[in-house]
C-alpha positions as CSV (number, residue, x, y, z in Angstrom):
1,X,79.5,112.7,118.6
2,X,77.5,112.1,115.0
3,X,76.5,109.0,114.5
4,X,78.3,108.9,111.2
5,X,81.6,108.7,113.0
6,X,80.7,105.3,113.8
7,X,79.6,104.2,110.5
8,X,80.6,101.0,108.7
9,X,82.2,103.3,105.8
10,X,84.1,105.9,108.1
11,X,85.4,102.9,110.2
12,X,87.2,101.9,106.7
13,X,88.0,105.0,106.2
14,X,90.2,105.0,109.5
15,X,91.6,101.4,108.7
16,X,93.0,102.7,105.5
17,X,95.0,105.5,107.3
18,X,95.8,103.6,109.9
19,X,97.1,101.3,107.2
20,X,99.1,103.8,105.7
21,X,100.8,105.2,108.6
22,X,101.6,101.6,109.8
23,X,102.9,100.4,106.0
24,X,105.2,103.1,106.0
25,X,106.4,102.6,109.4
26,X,105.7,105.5,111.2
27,X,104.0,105.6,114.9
28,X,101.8,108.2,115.8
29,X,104.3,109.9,117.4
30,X,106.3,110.4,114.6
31,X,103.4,111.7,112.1
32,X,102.5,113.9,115.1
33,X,105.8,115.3,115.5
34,X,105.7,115.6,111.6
35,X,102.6,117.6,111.9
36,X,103.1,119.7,115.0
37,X,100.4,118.3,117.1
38,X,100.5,116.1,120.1
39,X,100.0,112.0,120.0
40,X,96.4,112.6,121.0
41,X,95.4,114.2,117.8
42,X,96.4,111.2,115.9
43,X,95.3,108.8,118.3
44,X,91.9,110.7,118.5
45,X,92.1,110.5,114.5
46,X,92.9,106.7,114.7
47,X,90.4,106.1,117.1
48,X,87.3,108.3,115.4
49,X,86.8,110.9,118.2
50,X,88.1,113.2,116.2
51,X,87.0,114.0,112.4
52,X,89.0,115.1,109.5
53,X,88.4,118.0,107.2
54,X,89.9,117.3,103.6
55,X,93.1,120.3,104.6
56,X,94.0,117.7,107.6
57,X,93.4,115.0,105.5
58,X,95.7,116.0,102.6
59,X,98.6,117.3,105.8
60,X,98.0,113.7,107.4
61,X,99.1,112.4,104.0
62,X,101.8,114.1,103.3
63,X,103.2,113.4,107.0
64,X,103.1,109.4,106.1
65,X,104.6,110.4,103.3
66,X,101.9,109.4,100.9
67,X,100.3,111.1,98.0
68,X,96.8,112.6,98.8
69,X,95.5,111.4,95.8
70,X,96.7,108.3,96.0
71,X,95.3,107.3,99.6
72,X,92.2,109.4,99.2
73,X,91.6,107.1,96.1
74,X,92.6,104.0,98.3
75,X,89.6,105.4,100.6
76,X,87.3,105.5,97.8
77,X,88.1,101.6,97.2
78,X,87.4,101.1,101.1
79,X,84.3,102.7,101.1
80,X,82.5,101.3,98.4
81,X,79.6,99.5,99.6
C-alpha cells in the first residue's frame, strides 16, 4: 500500500465520507447495496485499504445521497493543512 493512504490529509478525507454516510443514516450495507458492491468495498473504503478514483467518488456520493460537489468541497475544507 502507498504511503499516502495513510496520510494525515487522506485520513480526513475518509472521516468526511464516513461522516456523510453516517449523517444521512445509512450503513455500509445500505450504500453498498445502493451501489452494487459487497460490504467489503465500503468497509475497505472506510478503512483506507482501498483508494478512490474521482468516478467512485462521485457514485459513492450519490449513494449517500449527497451532492458530489458539495462533499468533495467539504473534503477540500478537511484537507487544508
Amino acid at each position: 500500500m502507498t504511503e499516502s493512504v495513510h496520510s494525515a490529509s487522506y485520513s480526513k478525507f475518509i472521516a468526511v465520507l464516513v461522516a456523510a454516510r453516517r449523517g444521512a443514516g445509512f450503513t455500509q450495507q445500505e450504500i453498498a447495496g445502493r451501489l452494487g458492491k459487497p460490504q467489503s468495498y465500503v468497509a475497505k473504503i472506510e478503512g483506507g485499504e482501498r483508494r478512490l478514483d474521482v468516478v467512485e467518488f462521485i457514485a459513492l456520493a450519490k449513494a449517500i445521497n449527497v451532492n458530489p460537489k458539495t462533499l468533495f468541497a467539504s473534503v477540500v475544507q478537511a484537507t487544508q493543512d
